[in-house]
N, CA, C and O atoms as a DFTB+ gen file, in Angstrom:
308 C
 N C O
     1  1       3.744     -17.144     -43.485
     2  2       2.952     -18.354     -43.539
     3  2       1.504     -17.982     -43.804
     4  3       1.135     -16.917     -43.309
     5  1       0.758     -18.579     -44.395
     6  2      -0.477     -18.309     -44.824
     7  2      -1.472     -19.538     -44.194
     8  3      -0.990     -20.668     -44.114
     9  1      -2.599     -19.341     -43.835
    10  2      -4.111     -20.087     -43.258
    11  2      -4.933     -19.605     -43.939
    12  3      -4.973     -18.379     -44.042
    13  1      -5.858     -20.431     -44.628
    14  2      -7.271     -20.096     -44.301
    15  2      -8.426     -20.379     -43.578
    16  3      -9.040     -21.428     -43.382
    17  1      -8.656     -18.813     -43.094
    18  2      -9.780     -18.458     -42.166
    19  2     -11.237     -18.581     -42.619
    20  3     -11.789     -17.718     -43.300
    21  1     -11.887     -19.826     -42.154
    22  2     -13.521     -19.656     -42.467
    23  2     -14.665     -18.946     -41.539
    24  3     -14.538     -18.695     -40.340
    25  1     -15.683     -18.708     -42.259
    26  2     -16.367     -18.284     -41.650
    27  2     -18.317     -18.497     -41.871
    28  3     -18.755     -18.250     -42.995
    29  1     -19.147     -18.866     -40.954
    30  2     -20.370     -19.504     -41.267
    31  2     -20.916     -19.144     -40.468
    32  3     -20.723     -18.645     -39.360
    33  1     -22.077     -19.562     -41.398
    34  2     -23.701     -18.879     -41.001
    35  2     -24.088     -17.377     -40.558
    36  3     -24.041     -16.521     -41.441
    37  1     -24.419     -17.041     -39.414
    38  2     -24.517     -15.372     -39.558
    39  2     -22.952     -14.786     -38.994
    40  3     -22.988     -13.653     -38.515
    41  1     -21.704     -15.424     -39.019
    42  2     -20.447     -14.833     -38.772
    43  2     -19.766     -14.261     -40.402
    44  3     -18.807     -13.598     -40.797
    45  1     -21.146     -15.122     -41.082
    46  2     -20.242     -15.161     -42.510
    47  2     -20.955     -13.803     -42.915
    48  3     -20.314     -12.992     -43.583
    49  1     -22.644     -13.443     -42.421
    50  2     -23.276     -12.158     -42.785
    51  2     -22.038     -10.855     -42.065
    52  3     -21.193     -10.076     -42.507
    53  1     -22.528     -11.201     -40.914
    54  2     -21.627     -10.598     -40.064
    55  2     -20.724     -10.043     -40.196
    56  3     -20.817      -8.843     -39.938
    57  1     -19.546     -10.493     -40.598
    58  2     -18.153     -10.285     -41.018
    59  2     -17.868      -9.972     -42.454
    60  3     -16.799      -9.430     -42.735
    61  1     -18.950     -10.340     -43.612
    62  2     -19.348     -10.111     -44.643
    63  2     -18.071     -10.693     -45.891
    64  3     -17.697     -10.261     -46.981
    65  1     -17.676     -11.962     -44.971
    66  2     -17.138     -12.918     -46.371
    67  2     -17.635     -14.499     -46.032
    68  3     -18.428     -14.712     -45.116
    69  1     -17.102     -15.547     -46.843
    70  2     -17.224     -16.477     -45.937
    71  2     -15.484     -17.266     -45.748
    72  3     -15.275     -18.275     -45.074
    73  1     -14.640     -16.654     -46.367
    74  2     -13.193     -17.145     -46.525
    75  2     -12.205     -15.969     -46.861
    76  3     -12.241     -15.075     -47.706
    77  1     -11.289     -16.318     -45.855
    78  2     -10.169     -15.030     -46.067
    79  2      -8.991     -16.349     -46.360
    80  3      -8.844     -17.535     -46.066
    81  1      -8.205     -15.128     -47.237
    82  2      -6.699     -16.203     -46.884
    83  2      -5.365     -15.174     -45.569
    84  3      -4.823     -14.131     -45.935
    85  1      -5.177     -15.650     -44.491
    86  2      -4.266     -14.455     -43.809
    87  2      -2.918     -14.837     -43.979
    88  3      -2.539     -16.007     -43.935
    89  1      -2.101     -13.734     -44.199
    90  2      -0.563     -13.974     -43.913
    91  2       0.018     -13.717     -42.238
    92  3      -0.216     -12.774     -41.480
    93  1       0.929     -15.067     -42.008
    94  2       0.694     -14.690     -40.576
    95  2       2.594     -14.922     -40.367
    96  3       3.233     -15.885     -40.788
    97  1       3.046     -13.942     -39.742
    98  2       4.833     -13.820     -39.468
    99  2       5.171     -14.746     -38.054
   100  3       6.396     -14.830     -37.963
   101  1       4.640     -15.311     -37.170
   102  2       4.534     -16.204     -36.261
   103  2       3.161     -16.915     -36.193
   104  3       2.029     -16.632     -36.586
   105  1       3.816     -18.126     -35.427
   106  2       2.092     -19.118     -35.222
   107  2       1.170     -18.424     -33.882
   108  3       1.822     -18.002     -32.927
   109  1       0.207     -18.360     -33.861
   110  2      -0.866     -17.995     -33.265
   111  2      -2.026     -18.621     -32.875
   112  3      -2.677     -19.411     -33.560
   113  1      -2.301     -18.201     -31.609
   114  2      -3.691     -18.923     -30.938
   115  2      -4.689     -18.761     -31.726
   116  3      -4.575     -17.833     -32.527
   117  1      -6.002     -19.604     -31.769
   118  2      -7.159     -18.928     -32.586
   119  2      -7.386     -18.120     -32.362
   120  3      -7.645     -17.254     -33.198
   121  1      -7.429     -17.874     -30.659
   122  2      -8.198     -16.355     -30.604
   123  2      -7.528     -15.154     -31.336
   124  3      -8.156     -14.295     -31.957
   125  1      -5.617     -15.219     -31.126
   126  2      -5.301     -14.380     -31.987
   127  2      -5.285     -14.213     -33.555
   128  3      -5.002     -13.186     -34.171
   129  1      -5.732     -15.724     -34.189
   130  2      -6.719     -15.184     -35.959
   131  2      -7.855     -14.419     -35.760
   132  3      -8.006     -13.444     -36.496
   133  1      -8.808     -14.701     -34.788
   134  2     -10.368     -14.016     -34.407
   135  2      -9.174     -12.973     -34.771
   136  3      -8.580     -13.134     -35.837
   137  1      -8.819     -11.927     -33.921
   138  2      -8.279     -11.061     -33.901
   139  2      -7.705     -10.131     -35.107
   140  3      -7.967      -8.948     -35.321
   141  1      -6.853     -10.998     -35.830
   142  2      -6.179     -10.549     -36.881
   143  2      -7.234     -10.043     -37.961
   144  3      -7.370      -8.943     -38.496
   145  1      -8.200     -11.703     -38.136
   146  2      -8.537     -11.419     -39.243
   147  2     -10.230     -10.588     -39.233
   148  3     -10.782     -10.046     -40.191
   149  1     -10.726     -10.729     -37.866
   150  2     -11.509      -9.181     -37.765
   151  2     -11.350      -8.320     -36.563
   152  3     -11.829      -8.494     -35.442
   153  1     -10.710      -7.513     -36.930
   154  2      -9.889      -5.856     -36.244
   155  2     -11.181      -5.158     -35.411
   156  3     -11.067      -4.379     -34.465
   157  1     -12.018      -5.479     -35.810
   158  2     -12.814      -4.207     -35.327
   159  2     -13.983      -5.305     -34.594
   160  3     -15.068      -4.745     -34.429
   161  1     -13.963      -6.139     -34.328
   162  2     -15.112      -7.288     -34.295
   163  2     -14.168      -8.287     -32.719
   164  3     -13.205      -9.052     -32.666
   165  1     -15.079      -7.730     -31.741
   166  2     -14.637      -8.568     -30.419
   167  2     -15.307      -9.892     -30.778
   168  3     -16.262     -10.147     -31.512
   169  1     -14.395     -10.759     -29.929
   170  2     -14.218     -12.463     -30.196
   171  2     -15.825     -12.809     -29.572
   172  3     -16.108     -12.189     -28.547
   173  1     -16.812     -13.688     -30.086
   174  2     -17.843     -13.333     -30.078
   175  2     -18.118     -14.757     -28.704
   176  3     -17.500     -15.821     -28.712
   177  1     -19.064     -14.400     -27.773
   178  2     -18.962     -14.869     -26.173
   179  2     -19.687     -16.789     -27.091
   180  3     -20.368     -16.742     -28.115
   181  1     -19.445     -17.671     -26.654
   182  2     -19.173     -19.231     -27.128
   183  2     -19.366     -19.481     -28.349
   184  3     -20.449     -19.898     -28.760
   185  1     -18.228     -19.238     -29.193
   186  2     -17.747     -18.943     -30.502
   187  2     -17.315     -20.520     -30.614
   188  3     -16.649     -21.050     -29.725
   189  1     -17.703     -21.144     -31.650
   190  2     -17.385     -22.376     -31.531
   191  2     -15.916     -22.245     -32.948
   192  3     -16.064     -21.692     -34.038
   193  1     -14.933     -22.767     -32.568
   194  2     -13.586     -22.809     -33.622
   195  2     -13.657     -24.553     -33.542
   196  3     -13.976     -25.385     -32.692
   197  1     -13.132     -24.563     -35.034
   198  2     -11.936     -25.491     -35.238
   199  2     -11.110     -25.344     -35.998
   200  3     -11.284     -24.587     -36.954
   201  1     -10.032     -25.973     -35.825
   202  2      -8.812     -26.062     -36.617
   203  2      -8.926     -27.510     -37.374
   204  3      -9.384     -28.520     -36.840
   205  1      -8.465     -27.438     -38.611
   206  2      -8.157     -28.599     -39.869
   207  2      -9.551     -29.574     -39.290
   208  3      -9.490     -30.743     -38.908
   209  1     -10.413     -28.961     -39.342
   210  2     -12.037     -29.901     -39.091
   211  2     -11.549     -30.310     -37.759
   212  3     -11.925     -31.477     -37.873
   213  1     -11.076     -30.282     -36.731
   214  2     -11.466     -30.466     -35.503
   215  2     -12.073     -29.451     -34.489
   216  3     -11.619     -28.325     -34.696
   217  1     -12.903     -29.497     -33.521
   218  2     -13.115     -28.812     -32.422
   219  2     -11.756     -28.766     -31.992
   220  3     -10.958     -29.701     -31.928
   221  1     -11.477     -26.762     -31.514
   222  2     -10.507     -26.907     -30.368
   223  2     -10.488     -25.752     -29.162
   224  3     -11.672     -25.460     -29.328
   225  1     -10.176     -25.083     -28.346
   226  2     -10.390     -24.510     -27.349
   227  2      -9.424     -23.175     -28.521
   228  3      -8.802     -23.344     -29.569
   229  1      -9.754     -21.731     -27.576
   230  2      -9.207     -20.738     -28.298
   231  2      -7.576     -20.081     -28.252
   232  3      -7.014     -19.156     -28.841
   233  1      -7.179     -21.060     -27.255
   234  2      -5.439     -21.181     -26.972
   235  2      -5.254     -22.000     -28.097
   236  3      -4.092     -21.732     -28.404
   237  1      -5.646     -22.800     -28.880
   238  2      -5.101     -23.525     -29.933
   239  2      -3.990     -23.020     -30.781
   240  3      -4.166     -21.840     -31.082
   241  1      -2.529     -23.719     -31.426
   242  2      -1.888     -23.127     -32.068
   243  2      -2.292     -22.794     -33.577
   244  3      -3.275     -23.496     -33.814
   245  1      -2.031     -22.180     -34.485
   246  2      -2.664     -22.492     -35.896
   247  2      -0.919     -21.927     -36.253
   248  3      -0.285     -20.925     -35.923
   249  1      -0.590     -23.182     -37.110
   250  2       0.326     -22.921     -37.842
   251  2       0.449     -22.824     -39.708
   252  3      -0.556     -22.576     -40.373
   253  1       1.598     -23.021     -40.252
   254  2       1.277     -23.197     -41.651
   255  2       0.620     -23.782     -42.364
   256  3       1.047     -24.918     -42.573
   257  1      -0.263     -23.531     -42.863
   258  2      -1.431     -24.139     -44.025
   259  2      -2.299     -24.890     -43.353
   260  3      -2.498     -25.986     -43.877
   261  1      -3.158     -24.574     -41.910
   262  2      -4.068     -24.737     -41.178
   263  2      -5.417     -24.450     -41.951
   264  3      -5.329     -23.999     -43.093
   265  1      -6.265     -24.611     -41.572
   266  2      -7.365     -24.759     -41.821
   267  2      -8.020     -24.356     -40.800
   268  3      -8.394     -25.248     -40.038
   269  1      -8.444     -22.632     -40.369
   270  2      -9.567     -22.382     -39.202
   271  2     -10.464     -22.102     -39.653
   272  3     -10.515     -21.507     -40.730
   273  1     -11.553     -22.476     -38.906
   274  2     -13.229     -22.215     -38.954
   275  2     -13.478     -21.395     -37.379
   276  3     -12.866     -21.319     -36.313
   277  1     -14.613     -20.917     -37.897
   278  2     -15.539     -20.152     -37.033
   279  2     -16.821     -20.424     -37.194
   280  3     -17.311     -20.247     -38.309
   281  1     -17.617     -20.903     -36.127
   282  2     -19.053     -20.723     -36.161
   283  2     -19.993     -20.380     -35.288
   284  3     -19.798     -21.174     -34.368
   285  1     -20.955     -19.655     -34.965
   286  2     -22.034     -19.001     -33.994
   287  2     -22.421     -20.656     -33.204
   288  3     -22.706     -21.695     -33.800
   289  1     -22.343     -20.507     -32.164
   290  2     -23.080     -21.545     -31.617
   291  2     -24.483     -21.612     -31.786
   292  3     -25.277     -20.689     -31.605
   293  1     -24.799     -23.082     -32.245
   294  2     -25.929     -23.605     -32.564
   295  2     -26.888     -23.799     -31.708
   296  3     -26.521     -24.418     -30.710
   297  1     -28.008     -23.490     -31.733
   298  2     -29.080     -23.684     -31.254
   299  2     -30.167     -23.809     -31.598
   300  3     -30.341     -23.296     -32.703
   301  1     -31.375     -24.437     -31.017
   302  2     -32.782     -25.098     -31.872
   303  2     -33.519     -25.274     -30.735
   304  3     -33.284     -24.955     -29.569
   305  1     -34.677     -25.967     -31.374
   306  2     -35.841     -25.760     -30.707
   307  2     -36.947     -26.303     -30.751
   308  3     -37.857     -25.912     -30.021
């Protein structure tokens, strides 16, 4: 099954794409895409996800032809 994984603002410097496509052999929590789709890169401390444009917590399922995002939590001033 295949998702694509987004990625924004400095997660996109960071991680140095802004879109992966992953192949995935079971469905998986977000945290386990964080995971998959960067290996070397711990899940970053209030990492804001959603799935198919919604906010969701990092137990979320992501199944076939999902739509995850990642973004640095926002802040201003």
């Amino acid at each position: 099954m295949t998702i694509t994984v987004k990625f924004f603002a400095s997660l996109r410097e960071q991680i140095g794409t802004n879109q992966l496509k992953l192949t995935l052999h079971t469905p998986l929590t977000m945290e386990q895409v964080w995971t998959s789709a960067c290996p070397n890169t711990p899940l970053p401390e209030y990492l804001l996800m959603a799935l198919n444009k919604e906010y969701v917590q990092a137990d979320a399922i992501v199944k076939e032809g999902d739509e995850v995002a990642f973004f640095p939590p926002v802040t201003g001033g």
